[in-house]
C-alpha positions in Angstrom: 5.1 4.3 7.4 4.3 5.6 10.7 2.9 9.3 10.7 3.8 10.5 14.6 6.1 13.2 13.3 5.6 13.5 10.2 4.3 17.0 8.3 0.8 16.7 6.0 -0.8 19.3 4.3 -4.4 19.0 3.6 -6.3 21.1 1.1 -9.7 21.3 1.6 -9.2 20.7 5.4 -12.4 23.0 7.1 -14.8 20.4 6.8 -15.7 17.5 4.9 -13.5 14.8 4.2 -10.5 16.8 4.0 -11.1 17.7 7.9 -11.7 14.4 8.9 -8.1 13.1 7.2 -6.2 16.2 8.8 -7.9 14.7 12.4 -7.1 11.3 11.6 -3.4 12.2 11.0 -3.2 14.1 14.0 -4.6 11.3 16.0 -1.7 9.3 14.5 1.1 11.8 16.2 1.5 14.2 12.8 1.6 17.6 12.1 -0.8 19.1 10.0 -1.3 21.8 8.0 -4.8 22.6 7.6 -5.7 24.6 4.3 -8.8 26.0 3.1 -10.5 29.3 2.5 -12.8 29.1 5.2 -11.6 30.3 8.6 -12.8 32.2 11.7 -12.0 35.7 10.4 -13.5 34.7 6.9 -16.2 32.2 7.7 -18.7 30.8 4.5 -22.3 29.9 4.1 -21.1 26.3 5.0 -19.9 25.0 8.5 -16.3 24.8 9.2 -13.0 26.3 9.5 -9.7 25.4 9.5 -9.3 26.8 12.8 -11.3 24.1 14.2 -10.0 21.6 12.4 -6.2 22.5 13.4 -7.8 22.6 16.8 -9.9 19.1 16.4 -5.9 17.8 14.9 -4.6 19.0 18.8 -6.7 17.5 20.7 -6.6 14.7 19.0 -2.9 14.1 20.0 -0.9 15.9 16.7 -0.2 19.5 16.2 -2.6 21.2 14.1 -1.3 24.7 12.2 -4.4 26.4 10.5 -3.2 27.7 7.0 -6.6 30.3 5.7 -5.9 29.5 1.5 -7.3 31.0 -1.5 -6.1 28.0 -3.7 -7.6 30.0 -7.1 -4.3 32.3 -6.0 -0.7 30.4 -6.6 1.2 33.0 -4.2 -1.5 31.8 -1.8 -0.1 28.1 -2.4 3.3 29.5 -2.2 2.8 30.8 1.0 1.2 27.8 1.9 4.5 26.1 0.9 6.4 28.7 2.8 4.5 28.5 6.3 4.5 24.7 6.1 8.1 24.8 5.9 8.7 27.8 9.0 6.7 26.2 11.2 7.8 22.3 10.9 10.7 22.1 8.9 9.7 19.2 6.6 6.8 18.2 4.7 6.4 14.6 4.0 2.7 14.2 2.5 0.3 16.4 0.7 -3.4 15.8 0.2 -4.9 17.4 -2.6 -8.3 17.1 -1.3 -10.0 20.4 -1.9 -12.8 20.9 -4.7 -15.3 23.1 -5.6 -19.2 22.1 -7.7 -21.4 23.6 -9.3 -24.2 22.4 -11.6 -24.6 22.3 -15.1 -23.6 20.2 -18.4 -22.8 21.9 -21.3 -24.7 25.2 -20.2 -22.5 26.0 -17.4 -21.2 29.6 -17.3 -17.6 29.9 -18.4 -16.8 32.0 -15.5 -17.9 29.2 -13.3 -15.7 26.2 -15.2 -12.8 28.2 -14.9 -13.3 29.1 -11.0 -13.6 25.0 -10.7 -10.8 24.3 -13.0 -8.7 26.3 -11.1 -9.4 25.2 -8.0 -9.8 21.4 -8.7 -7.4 20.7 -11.4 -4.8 23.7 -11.1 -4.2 24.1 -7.6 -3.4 20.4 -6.8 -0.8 20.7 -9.9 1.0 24.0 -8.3 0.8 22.6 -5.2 2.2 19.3 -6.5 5.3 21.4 -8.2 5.6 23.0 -5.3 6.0 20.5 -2.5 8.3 18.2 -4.8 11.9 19.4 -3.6 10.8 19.3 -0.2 8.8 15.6 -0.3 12.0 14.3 -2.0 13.9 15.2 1.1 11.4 13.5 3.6 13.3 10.6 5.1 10.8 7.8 4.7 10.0 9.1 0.9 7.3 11.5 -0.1 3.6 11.0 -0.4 1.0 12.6 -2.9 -2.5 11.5 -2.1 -5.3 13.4 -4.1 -8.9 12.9 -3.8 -10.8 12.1 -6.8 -14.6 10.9 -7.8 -16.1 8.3 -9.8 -18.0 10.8 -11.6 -14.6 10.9 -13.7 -15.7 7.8 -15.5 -18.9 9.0 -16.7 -22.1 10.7 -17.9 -23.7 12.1 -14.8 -26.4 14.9 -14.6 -25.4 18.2 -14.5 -21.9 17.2 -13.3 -20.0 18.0 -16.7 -17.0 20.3 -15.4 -16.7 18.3 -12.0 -16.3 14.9 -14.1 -13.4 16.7 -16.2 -11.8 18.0 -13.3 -11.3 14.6 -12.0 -10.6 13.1 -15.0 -8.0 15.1 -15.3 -6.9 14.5 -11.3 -6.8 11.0 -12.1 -4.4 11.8 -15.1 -2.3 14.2 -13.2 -1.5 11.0 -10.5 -0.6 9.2 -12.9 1.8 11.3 -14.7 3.2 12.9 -11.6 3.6 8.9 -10.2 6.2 8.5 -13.6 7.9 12.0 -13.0 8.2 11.6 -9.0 9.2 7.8 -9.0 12.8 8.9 -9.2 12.4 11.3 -6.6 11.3 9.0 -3.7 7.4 10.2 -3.9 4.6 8.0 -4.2 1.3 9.8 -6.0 -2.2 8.1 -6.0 -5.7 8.7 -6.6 -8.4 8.1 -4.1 -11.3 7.7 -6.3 -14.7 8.3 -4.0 -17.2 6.0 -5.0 -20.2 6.4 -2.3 -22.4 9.2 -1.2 -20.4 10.7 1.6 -22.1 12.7 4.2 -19.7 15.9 4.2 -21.3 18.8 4.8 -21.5 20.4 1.5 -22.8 16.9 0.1 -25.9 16.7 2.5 -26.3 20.7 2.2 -26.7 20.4 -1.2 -29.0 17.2 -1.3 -31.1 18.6 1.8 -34.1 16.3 0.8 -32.6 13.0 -0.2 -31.7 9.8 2.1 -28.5 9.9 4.0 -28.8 7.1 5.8 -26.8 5.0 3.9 -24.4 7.4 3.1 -20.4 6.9 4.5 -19.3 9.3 7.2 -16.2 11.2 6.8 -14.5 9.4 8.8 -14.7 6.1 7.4 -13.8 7.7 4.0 -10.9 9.1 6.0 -9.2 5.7 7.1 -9.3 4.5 3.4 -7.2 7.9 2.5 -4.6 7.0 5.6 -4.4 3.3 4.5 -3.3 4.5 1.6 -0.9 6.8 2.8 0.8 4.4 5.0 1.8 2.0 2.0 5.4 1.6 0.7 7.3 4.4 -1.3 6.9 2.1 -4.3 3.4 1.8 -4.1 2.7 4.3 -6.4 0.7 5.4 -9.8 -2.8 3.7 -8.3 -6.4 5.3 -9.0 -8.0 2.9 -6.1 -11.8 3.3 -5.5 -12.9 3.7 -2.0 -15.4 0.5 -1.9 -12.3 -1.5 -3.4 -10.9 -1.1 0.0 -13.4 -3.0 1.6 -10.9 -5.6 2.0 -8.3 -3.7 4.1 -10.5 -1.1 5.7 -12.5 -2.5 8.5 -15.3 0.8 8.7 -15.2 0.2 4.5 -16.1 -3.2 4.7 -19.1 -2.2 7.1 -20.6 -0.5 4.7 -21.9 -3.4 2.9 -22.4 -1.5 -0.7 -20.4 -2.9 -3.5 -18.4 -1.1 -5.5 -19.8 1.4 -7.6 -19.6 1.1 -11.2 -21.9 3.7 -13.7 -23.5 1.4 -16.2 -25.0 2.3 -19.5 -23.6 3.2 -23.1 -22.1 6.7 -21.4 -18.8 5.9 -19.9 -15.7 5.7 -20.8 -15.4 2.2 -20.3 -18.2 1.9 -22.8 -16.8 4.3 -25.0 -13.6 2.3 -25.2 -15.0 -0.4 -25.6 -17.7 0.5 -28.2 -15.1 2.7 -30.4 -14.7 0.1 -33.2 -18.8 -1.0 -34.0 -19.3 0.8 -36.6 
């Protein structure tokens, strides 16, 4: 699949990884829809707009649209949807990239695991609805690409609601992948399996070590390769290191790929289910 042309949407897309996709795709010819809540006129505690990442997508050689998005708001997605399709026409991939994280295990305030559920699980499932009559009209076939995390495979500290969130990402590829197959879309999961240094990440780790940490942009080129594979390539959950392989800037890395060990995992708790 070449991308000069083609219409993304990018959730998530004012910094991060989700802004360093939306500039990779621009410096591959494509329009892109940048969409996040972040913007000039409503800027947050964090760095980034989508302003400057639909500018960053321009002069990188696409055409960047910036899209301000409240995804906790479905007519927001609609309009998304809507502005998407005024402005280009078509809409041929959508990366449900955007998520929100905040601490805690099973003492999390309700009001909190519902803001992330919404955001992280919800959104990408409207949006998903959404986009479907218009990705099965793209002429090359329709691409879903949404972001994910190992920490859907496990126990980790204080990340309760952010593991079930993409848990249930993971399960919504897959299910979509069935439903869509017909259609002419390919969905997949692009499970992140490093310490990336977005923004938010290294804000909210201010004292740890990020020198081995991925850039966004190297997590970026394993999202595209993804993206370019054939229509039928479709229904993965594909870690990030597991691209090493196909992904030059992965393979410089030199981690291997990321696996949580220990009796708390679901692998371990499939595997375990029968010793009594």
């Amino acid at each position: 699949m070449e991308f000069a042309g083609k219409t993304a949407i990018v959730t998530g897309a004012s910094r991060g990884i989700g802004a360093a996709i939306a500039t990779e795709l621009g410096r591959r010819g494509a329009n892109v829809v940048c969409a996040a809540r972040a913007s000039v006129a409503n800027p947050l505690r964090l760095p980034g707009t989508v302003d400057e990442t639909a500018r960053a997508v321009s002069e990188a050689g696409g055409v960047g649209l910036a899209v301000p998005c409240d995804l906790t708001s479905d007519d927001d997605i609609e309009r998304l949807m809507a502005t998407t399709l005024d402005r280009f026409g078509r809409l041929d991939l959508l990366v449900n990239n955007a998520a929100v994280s905040f601490g805690g295990d099973l003492d999390i305030p309700m009001k909190r695991f519902d803001l992330l559920m919404r955001i992280n699980v919800r959104a990408p499932l409207v949006a998903t609805r959404l986009a479907r009559p218009h990705l099965a009209a793209a002429p090359d076939g329709g691409r879903i690409l949404n972001v994910g995390s190992v920490t859907a495979t496990g126990y980790f500290p204080t990340m309760l609601t952010y593991g079930m969130s993409k848990a249930a990402l993971e399960h919504l590829t897959v299910t979509s992948a069935a439903v869509l197959r017909t259609d002419g879309i390919a969905v997949n999961c692009y499970r992140i399996d490093v310490q990336v240094a977005s923004e938010g990440y290294v804000m909210n780790a201010p004292d740890a070590d990020h020198s081995t940490w991925a850039d966004t942009f190297t997590a970026a080129e394993g999202a595209l390769w993804m993206l370019v594979q054939p229509i039928g390539w479709t229904g993965r959950v594909v870690p990030l290191l597991a691209l090493a392989d196909h992904v030059p800037s992965i393979a410089r890395l030199g981690q291997e790929q990321f696996t949580p060990t220990g009796p708390w995992t679901v692998a371990s708790a499939l595997g375990e289910s029968l010793d009594l």
